[in-house]
VOGU-3710 file (C-alpha; in Angstrom, 3 decimals, decimal comma):
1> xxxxxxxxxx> -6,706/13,867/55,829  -6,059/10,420/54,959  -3,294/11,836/51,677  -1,768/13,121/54,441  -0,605/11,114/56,639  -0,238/7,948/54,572  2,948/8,358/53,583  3,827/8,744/57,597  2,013/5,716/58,136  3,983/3,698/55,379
11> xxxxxxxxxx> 7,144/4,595/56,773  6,454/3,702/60,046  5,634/0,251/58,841  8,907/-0,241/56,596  11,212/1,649/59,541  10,029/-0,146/62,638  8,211/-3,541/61,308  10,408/-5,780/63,265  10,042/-3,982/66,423  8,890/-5,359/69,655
21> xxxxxxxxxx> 5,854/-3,644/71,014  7,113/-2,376/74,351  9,597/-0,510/72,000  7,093/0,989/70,029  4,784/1,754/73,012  7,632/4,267/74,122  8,600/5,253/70,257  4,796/6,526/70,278  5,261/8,195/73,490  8,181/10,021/72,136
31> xxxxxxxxxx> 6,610/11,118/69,006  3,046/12,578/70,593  5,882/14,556/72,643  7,670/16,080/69,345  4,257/16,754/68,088  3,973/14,030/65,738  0,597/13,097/66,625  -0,243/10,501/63,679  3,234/8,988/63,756  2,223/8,396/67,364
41> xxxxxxxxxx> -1,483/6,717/66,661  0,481/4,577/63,956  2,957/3,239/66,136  0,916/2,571/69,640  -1,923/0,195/67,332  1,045/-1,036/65,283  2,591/-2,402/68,492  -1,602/-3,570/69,776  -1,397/-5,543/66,163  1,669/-6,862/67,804
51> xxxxxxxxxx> 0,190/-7,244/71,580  -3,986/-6,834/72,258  -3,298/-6,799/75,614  -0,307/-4,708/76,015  -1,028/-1,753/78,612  1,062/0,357/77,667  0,578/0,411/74,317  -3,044/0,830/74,769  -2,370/3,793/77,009  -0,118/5,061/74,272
61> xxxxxxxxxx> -3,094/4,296/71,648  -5,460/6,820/73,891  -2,829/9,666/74,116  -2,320/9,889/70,614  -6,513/9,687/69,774  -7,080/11,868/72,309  -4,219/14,797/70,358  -5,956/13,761/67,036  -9,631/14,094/68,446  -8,704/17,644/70,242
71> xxxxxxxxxx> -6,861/18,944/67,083  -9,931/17,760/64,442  -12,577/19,581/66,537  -10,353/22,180/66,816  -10,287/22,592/62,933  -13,735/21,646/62,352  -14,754/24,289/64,500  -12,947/27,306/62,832  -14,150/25,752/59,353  -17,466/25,973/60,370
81> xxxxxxxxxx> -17,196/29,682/60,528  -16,472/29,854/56,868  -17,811/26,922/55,035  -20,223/25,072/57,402  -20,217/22,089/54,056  -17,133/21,537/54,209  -16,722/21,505/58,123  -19,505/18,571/58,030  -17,755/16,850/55,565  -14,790/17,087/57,999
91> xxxxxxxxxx> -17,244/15,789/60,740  -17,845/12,796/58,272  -14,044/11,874/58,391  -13,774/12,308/62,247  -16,557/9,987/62,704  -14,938/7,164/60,200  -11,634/7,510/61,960  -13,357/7,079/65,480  -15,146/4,360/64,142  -11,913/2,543/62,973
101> xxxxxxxxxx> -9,899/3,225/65,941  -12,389/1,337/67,936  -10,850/-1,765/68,121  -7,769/-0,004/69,741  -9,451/2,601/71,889  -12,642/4,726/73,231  -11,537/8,294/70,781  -12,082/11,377/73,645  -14,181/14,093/72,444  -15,288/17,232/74,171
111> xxxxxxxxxx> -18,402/18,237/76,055  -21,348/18,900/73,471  -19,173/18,146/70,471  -21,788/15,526/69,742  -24,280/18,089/69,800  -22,350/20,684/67,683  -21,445/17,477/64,962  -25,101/16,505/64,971  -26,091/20,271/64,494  -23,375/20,589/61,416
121> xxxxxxxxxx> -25,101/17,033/59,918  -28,487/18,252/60,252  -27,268/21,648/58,735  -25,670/19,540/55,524  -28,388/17,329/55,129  -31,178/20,244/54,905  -28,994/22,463/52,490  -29,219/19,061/50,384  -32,479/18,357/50,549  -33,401/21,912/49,996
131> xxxxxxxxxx> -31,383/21,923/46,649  -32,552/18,974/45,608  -36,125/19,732/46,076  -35,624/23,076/44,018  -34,003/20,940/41,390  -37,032/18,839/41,496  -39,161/21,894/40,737  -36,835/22,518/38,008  -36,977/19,848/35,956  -33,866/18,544/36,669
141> xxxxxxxxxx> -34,410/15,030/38,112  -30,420/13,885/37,587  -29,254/16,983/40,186  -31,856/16,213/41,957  -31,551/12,574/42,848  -27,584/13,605/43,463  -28,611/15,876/46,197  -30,896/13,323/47,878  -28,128/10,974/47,808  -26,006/13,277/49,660
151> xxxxxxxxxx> -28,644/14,016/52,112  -28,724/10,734/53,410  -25,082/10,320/53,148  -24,848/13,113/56,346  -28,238/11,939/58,154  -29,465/8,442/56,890  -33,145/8,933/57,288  -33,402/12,472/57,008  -37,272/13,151/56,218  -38,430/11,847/53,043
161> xxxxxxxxxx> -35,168/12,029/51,099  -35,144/8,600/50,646  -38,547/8,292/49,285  -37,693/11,892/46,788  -34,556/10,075/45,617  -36,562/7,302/44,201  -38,803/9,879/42,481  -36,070/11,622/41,124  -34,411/8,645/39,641  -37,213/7,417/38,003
171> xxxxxxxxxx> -37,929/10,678/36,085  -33,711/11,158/35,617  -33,512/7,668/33,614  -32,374/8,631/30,102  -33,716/5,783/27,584  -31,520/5,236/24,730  -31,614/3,629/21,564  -29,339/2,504/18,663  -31,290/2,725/15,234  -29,573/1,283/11,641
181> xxxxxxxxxx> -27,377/3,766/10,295  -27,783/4,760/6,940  -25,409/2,618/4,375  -24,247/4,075/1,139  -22,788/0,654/0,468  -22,527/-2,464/1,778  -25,975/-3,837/1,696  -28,694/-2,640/3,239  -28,103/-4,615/6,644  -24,484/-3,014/7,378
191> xxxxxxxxxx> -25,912/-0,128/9,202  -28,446/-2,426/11,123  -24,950/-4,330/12,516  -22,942/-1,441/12,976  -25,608/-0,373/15,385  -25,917/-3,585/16,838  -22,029/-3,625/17,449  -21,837/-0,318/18,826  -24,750/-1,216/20,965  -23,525/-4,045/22,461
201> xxxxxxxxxx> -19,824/-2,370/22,730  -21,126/0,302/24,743  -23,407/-1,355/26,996  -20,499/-3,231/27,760  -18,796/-0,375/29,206  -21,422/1,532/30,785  -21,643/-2,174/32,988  -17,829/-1,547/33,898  -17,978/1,742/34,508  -22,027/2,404/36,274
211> xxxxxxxxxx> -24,135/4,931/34,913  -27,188/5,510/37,179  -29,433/7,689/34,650  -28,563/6,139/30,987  -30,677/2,699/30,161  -29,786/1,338/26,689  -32,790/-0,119/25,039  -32,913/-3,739/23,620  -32,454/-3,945/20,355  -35,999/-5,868/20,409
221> xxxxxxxxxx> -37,320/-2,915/21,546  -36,082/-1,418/18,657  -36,707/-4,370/15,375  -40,274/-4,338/16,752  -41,206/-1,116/15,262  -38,956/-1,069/12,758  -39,877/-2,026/9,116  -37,672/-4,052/6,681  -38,084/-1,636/4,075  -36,585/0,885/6,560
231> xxxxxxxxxx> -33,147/-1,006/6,774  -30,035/0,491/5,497  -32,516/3,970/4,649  -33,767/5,083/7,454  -33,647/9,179/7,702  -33,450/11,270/10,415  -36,810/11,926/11,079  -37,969/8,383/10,369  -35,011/7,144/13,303  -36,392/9,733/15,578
241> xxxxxxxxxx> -40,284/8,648/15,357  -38,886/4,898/15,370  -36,958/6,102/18,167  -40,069/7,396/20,143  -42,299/4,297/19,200  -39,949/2,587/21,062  -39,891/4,522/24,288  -36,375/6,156/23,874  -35,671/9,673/25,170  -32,389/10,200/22,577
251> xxxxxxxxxx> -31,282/7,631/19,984  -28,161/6,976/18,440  -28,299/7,373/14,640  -25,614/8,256/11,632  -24,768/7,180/8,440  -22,114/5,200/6,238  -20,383/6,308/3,170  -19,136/4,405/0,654  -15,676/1,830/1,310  -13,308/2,893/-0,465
261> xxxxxxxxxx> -11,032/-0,556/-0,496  -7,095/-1,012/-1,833  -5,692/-4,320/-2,365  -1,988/-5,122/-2,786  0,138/-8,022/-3,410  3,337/-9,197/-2,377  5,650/-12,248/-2,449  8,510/-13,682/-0,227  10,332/-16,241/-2,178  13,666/-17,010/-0,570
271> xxxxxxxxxx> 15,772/-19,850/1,771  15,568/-19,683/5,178  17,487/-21,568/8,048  16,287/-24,609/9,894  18,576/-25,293/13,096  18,360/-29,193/13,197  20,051/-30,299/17,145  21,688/-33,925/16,829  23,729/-35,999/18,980  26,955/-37,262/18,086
281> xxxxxxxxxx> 28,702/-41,162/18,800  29,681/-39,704/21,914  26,744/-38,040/22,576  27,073/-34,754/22,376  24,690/-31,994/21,263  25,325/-30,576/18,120  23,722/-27,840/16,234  23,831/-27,520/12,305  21,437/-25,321/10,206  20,066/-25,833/6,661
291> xxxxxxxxxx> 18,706/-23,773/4,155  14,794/-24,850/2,821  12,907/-22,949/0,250  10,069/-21,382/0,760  7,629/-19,535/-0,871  5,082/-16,758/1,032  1,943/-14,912/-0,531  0,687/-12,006/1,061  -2,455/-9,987/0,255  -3,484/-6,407/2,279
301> xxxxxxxxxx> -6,118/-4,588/1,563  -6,816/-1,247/3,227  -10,248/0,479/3,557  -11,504/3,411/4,630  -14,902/4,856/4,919  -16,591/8,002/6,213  -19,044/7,430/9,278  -21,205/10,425/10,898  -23,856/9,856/13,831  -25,624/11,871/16,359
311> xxxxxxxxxx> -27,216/11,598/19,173  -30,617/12,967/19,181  -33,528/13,403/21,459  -36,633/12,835/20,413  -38,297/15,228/21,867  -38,148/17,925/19,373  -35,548/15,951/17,630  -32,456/18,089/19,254  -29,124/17,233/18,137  -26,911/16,626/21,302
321> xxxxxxxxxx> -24,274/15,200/20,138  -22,374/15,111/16,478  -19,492/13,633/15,423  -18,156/12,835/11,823  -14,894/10,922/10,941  -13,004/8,669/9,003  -12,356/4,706/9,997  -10,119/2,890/8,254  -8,862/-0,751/8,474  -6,491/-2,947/7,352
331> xxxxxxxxxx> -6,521/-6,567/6,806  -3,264/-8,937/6,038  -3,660/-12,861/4,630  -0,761/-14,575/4,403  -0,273/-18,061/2,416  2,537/-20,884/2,081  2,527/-24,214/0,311  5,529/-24,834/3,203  4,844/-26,998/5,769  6,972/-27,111/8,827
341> xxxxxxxxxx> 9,219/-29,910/9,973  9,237/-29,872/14,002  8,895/-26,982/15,716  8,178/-23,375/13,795  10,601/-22,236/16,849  13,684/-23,353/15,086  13,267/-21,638/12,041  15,300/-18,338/11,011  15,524/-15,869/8,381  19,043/-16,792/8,339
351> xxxxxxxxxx> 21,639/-17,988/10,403  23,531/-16,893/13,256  26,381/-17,651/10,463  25,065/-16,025/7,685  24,375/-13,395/9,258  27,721/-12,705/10,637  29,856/-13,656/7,001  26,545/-12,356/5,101  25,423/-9,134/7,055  24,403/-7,924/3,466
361> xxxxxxxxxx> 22,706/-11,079/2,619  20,851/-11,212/6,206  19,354/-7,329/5,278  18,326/-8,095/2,260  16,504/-11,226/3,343  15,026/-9,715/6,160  14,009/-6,318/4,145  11,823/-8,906/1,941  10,175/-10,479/4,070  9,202/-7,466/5,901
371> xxxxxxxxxx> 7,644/-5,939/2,932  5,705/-8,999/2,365  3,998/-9,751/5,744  4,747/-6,912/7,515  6,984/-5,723/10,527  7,175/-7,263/13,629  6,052/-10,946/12,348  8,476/-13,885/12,571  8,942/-16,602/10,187  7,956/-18,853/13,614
381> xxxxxxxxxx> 4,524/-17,269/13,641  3,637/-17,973/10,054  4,450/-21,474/10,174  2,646/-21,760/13,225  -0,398/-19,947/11,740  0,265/-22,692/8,818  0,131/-25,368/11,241  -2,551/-24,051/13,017  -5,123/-23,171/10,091  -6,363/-26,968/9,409
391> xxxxxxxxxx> -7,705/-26,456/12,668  -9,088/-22,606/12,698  -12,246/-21,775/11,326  -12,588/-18,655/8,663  -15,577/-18,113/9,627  -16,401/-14,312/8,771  -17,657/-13,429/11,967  -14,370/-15,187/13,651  -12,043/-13,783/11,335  -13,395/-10,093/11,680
401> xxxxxxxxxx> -13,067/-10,666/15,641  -9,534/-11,617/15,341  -8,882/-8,670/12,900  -10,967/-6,015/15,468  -8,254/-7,675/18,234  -5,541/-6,498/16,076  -4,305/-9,545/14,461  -1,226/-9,192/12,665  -2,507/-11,532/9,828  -4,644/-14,314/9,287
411> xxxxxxxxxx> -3,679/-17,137/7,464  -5,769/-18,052/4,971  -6,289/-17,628/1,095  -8,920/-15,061/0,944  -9,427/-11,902/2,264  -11,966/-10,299/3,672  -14,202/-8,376/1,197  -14,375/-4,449/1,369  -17,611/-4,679/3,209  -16,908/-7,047/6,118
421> xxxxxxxxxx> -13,625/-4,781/6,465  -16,165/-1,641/6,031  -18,219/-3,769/8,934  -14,852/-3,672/10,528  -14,079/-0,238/10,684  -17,041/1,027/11,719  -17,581/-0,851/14,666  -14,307/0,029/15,946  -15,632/3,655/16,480  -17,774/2,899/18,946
431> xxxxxxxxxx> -15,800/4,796/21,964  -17,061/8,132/20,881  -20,195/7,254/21,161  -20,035/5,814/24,314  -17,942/9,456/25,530  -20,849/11,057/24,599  -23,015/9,040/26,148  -21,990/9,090/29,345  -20,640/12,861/29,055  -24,957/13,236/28,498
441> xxxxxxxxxx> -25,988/11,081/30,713  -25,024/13,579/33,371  -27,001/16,029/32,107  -30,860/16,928/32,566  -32,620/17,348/29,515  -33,588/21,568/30,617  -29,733/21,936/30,417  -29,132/20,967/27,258  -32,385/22,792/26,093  -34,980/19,630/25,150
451> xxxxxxxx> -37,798/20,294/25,824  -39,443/18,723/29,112  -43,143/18,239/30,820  -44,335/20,496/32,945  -42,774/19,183/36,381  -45,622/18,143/38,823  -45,751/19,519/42,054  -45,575/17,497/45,496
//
């Protein structure tokens, strides 16, 4: 209902905002006479917005709720006769709309329509509560607790949904935990923080987005069963035991092939402009540009590496989930002895001059220095790094974050190793865990055929 008649509403706002309300008192009038029974509603409270106490716009206000009232029973009625659901869920609308139009006017309804709403509520409610108590029975808590929630969404109160819906929930909660991954390289605590990462990565999300049934374990939870000698070789059935110890329902578990790693080296040595501004005896701004040497080393190295995981209940040890794939990740340094003099904004490639007598010259230049550090970064940016980098730490873990952000490069004179670029590209694949995640978290366990406890009887 509301789709349709916004954009009626929106027009009437834009067409006659700057209209008195005596004027549209007797536009309203005019439209409930054409038919145009929400244009009418929208104009008679526009003009009370305007005027509380204007008369006739209040009468105007009543006309128009009485059409809409008249015409919504009229279709809730001949839904009911088809689809009594949706016909309450109609009866939900009408009763938010009369609530809202309050402040303008008493909404009309007919004789007994309260009686034939409550009757359509009640009706709702019970086919709710009905389906969720056979889900119940079931063993499907998740459907369950969705149904109670609807019950009380038509009659708040409505026998002991409320106190089922708790029930439910608490036997719906899926328990999940992240386990270390096994490593083929790396050392043995790279699949312990790829874990960690993913953990923390997805938890994030599930906070953004809610997910009623899926708790994520703490990874204390976790490290307290978990054995040192286990890191970085943990199998499957070890991660799902460790997994159970530690009161999860499915855990998150994989492995880590080898990083393959590929360095490359490449050098910008070259003059660029500097635009120096002066002023003259007269003073007058004048711009000149100079050409400085400079010299600029820049190291990449590429990685890739294989990473599988599934997710896995541990009851019965299941596989719900499986996906393999290959992350990869790239990592730019970028060095200079130069030091800039003012401000790394008035620094070009070449000039505006060069560039027009030169255009061959100003290609060339430029197709260097893009095969050194890359397209898309400005001379201004790596002196600025170089400015910058007596003050930035290269701390691994600060350096990785920058590189996970998609730095372009990082100034400094080292480059990552393999591993904390391995690291790197593995904890970038977290989003398909958390897809499957919350794609399970939907689901009851007896639908995706893990086994369950008997169900006990109320």
């Amino acid at each position: 209902m509301s789709r349709r008649i916004l954009p009626a509403v929106l027009l009437a706002m834009i067409v006659l905002g700057c209209a008195g309300p005596a004027k549209l008192a007797q536009r309203s009038e005019d439209k409930l006479a054409q038919g145009e029974m929400w244009r009418a509603w929208t104009l008679a409270t526009r003009a009370l917005d305007k005027a509380p106490g204007n008369t006739q716009a209040r009468a105007a206000a009543t006309r128009a709720a009485a059409a809409i009232a008249d015409d919504w029973q009229r279709r809730i009625r001949a839904l009911a006769e088809a689809d009594s659901l949706a016909a309450a869920e109609q009866v939900l609308e009408f009763v938010t709309f009369r609530a809202a139009a309050a402040r303008y006017t008493t909404v009309p309804v007919g004789a007994g329509w309260t009686g034939e709403e409550r009757a359509l509520r009640q009706a709702a409610a019970r086919n709710h509560y009905q389906g969720g108590v056979a889900d119940l029975d079931s063993r499907r808590p998740k459907r369950a607790y969705l149904r109670f929630l609807e019950t009380e969404r038509f009659v708040s109160g409505y026998r002991d949904a409320a106190q089922l819906a708790d029930q439910a929930l608490e036997k719906a909660v899926t328990r999940v935990a992240f386990v270390p991954l096994q490593a083929a390289s790396g050392g043995p605590g790279l699949g312990r923080e790829v874990a960690a990462s993913w953990r923390g990565d997805v938890v994030q999300q599930m906070a953004a987005n809610g997910s009623p049934f899926t708790r994520v374990l703490p990874v204390e939870d976790v490290e307290r069963v978990l054995n040192v000698s286990q890191l970085g070789r943990l199998s499957r059935d070890d991660a799902v035991r460790l997994g159970r110890r530690a009161g999860a329902d499915r855990i998150v578990w994989g492995s880590i092939g080898n990083v393959a790693s590929k360095t490359r080296l490449h050098f910008f040595s070259d003059r660029i402009a500097r635009r120096i501004e002066e002023k003259d005896g007269n003073g007058r701004r004048t711009t000149r540009w100079v050409e400085v040497p400079i010299d600029v080393i820049s190291r990449v190295r590429d990685v890739a590496v294989d990473v599988e995981y599934e997710v896995i209940a541990t009851k019965g040890g299941v596989t719900l989930a499986r996906r393999q794939d290959t992350r990869t990740m790239s990592a730019r340094v970028v060095w200079t002895t130069y030091s800039p003099e003012g401000s790394p904004d008035s620094y070009a490639l070449v000039s505006e001059a060069v560039r027009t007598a030169q255009p061959d010259r100003a290609k060339q230049v430029e197709t260097k220095w893009k095969d050194a550090v890359g397209a898309g970064t400005t001379i201004a940016q790596v002196l600025e790094a170089k400015r910058a980098s007596s003050k930035k730490s290269n701390d691994r873990r600060e350096v990785i974050g920058r590189l996970l952000a998609g730095t372009a490069f990082v100034m400094m004179e080292e480059l990552p190793s393999a591993e904390d670029l391995g690291f790197a590209a593995c904890a970038g694949g977290w989003k398909p865990v958390y897809q499957d995640l919350a794609r399970l978290g939907e689901l009851d366990d007896v639908d995706l055929g893990v086994a369950a406890e008997p169900a006990s009887r109320r």
